[in-house]
N, CA, C and O of each residue as an XYZ file, in Angstrom:
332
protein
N      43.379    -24.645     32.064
C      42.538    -25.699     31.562
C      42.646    -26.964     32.424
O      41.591    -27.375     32.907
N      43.445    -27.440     32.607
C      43.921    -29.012     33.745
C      43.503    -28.300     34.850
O      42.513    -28.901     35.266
N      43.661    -27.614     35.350
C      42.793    -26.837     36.984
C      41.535    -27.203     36.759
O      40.960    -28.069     37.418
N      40.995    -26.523     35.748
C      39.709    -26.067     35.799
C      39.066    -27.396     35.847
O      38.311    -27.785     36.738
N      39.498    -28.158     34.636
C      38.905    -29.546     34.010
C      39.415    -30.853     35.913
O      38.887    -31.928     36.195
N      40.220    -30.312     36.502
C      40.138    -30.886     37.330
C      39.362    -30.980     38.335
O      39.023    -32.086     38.755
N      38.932    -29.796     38.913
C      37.609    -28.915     39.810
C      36.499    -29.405     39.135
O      35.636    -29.590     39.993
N      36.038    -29.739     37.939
C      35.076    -30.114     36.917
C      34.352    -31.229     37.478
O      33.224    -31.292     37.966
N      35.532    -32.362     37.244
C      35.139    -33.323     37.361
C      35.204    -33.503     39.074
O      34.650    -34.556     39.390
N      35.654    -32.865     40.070
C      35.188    -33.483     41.431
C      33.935    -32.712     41.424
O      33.462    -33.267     42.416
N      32.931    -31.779     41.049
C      32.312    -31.261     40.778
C      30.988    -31.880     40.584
O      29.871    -31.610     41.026
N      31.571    -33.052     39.565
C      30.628    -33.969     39.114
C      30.170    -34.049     40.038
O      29.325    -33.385     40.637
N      31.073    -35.466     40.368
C      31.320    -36.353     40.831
C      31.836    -36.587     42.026
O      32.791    -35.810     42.036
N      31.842    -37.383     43.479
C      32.835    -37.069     44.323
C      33.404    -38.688     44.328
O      34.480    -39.025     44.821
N      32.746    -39.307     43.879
C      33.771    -40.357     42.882
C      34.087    -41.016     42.201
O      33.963    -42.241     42.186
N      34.786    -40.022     41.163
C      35.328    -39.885     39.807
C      36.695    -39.323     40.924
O      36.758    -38.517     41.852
N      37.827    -40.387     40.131
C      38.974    -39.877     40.397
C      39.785    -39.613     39.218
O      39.784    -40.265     38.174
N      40.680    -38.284     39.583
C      40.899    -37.793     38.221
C      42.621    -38.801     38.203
O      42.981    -39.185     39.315
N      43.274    -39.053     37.357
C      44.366    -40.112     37.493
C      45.374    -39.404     36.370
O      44.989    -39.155     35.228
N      46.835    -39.090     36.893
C      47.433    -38.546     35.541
C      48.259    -39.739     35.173
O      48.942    -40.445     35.915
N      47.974    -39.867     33.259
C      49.043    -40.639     33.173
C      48.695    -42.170     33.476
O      49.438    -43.087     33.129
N      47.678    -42.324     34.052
C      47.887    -43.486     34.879
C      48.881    -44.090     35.759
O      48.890    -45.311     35.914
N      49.643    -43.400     36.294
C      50.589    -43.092     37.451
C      50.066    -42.825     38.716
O      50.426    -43.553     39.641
N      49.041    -41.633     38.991
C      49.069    -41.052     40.263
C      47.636    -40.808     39.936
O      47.080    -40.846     38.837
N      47.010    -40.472     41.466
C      45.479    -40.458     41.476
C      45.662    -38.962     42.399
O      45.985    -39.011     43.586
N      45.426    -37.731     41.728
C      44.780    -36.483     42.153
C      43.714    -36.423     43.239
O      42.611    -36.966     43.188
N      44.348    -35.469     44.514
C      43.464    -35.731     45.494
C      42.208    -34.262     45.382
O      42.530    -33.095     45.157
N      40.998    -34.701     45.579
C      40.074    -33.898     45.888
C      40.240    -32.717     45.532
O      41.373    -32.286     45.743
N      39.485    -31.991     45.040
C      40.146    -29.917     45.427
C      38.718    -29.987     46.012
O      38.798    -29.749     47.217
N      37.286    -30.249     45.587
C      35.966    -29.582     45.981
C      35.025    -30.651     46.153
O      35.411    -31.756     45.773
N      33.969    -30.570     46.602
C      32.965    -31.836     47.153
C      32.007    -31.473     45.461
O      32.145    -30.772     44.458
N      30.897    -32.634     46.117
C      30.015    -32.783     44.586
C      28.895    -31.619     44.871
O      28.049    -31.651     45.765
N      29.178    -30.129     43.472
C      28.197    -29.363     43.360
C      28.065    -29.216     42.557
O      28.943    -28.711     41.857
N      26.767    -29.584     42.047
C      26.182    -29.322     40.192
C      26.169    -27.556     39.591
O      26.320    -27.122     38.449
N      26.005    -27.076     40.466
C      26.225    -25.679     40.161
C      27.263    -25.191     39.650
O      27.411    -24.497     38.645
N      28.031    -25.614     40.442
C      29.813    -25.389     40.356
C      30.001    -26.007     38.876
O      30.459    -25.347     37.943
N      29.742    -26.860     38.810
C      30.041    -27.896     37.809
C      29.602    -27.358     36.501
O      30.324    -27.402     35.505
N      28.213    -26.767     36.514
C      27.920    -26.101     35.493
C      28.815    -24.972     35.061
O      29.218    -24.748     33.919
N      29.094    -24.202     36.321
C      30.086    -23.100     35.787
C      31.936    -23.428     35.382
O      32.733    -22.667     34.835
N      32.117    -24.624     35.824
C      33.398    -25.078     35.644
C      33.204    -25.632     33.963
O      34.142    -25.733     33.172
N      32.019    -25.895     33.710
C      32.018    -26.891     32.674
C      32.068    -25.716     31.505
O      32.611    -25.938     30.423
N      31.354    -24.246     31.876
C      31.299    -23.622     30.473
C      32.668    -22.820     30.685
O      32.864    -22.105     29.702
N      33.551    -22.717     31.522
C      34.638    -22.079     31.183
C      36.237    -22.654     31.020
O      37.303    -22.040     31.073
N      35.869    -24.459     30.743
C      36.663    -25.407     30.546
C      35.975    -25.167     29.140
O      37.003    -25.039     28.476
N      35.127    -25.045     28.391
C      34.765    -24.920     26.967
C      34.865    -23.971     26.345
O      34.998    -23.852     25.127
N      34.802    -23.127     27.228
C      35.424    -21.386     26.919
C      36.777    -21.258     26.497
O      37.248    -20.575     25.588
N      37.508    -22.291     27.583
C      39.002    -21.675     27.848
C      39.419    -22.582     25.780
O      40.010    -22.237     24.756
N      38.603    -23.831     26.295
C      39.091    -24.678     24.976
C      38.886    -24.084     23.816
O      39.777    -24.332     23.004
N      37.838    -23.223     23.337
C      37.537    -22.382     21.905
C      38.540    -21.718     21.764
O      39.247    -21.780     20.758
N      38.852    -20.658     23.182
C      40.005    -19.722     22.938
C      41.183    -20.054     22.814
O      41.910    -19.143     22.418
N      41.882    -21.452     23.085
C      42.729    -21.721     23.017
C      42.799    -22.345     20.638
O      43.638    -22.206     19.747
N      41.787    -22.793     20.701
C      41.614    -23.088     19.849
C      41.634    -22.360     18.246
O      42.146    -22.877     17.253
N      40.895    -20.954     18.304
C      41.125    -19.930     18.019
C      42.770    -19.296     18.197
O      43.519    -18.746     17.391
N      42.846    -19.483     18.939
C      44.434    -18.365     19.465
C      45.755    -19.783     18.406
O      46.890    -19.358     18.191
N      45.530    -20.761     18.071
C      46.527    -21.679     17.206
C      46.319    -21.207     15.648
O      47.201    -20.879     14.855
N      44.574    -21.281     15.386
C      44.448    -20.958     14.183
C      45.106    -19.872     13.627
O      45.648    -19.929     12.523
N      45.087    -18.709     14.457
C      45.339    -17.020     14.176
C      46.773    -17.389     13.561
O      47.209    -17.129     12.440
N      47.616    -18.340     15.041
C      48.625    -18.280     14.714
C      49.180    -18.807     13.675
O      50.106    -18.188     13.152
N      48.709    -20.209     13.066
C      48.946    -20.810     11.628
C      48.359    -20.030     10.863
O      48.997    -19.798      9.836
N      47.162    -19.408     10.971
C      46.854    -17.900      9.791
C      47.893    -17.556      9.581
O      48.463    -17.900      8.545
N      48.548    -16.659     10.620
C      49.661    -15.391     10.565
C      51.281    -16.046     10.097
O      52.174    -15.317      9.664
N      51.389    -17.146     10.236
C      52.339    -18.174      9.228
C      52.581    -18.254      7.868
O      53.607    -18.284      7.189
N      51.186    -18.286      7.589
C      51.217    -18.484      5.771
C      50.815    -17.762      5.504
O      50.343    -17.718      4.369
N      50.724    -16.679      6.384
C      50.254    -14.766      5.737
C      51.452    -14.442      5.252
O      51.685    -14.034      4.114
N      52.461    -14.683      6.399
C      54.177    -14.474      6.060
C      54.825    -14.893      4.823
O      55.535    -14.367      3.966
N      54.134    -16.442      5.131
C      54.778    -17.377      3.581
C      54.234    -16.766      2.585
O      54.928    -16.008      1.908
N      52.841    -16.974      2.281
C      52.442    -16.678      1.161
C      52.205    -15.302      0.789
O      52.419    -15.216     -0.420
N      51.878    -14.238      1.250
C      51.011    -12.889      1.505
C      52.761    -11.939      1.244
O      53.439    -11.695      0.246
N      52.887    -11.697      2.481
C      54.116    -10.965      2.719
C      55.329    -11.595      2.019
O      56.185    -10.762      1.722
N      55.560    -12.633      1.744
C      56.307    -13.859      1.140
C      57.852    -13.234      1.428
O      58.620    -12.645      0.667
N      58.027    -13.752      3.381
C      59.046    -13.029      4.015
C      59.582    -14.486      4.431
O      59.396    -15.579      3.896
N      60.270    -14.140      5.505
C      60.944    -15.707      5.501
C      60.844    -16.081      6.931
O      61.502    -16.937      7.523
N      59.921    -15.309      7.390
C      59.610    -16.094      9.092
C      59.371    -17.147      9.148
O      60.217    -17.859      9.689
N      58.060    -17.821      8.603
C      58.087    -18.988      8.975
C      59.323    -20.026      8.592
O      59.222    -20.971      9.373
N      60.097    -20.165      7.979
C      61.130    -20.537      7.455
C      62.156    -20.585      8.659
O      62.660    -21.573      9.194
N      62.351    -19.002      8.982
C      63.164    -19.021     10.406
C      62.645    -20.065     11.666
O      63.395    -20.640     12.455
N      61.852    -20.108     11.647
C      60.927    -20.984     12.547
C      61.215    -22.354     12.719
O      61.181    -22.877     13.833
N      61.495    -22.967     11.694
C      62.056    -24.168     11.393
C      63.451    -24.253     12.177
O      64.386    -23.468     12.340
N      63.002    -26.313     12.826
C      64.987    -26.308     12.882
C      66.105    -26.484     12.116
O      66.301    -27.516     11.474
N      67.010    -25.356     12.140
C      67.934    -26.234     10.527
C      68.573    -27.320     11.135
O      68.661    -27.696     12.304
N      69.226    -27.956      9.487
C      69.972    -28.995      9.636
C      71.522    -28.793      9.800
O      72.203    -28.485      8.823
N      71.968    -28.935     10.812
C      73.280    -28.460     11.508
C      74.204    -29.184     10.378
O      73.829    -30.316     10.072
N      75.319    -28.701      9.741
C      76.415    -29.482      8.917
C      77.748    -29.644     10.150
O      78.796    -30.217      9.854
């Protein structure tokens, strides 16, 4: 996703500088192609659904445990409190 979304925006733009942090200014990867850009742009939105999806499943499959199976994973999951 930070690759992609980085290629994105020189893509745009050739200047738009991408800046992390506000620390450091990322040099160049590609010159300005709208084409590119189009295809960078739907698989920076791609990558983001799937990532998005792939958290839900996982908080699904959490309180499937808790509540459903009513096992004690998510529980294990937790940090204990050290005595």
């Amino acid at each position: 996703m930070p690759i992609v979304g980085w290629a994105m925006t020189n893509a745009f733009s050739a200047g738009l500088q991408v800046k992390v942090f506000g620390l450091s200014t990322l040099p160049h990867l590609i010159g300005e192609d709208k084409a590119l850009f189009s295809i960078l742009q739907k698989m920076h939105k791609a990558g983001g659904i799937a990532m998005a999806v792939l958290v839900i499943l996982h908080v699904a499959g959490a309180l499937m445990h808790t509540f459903v199976k009513r096992d004690t994973v998510l529980w294990r999951m937790l940090p204990r409190k050290w005595d």
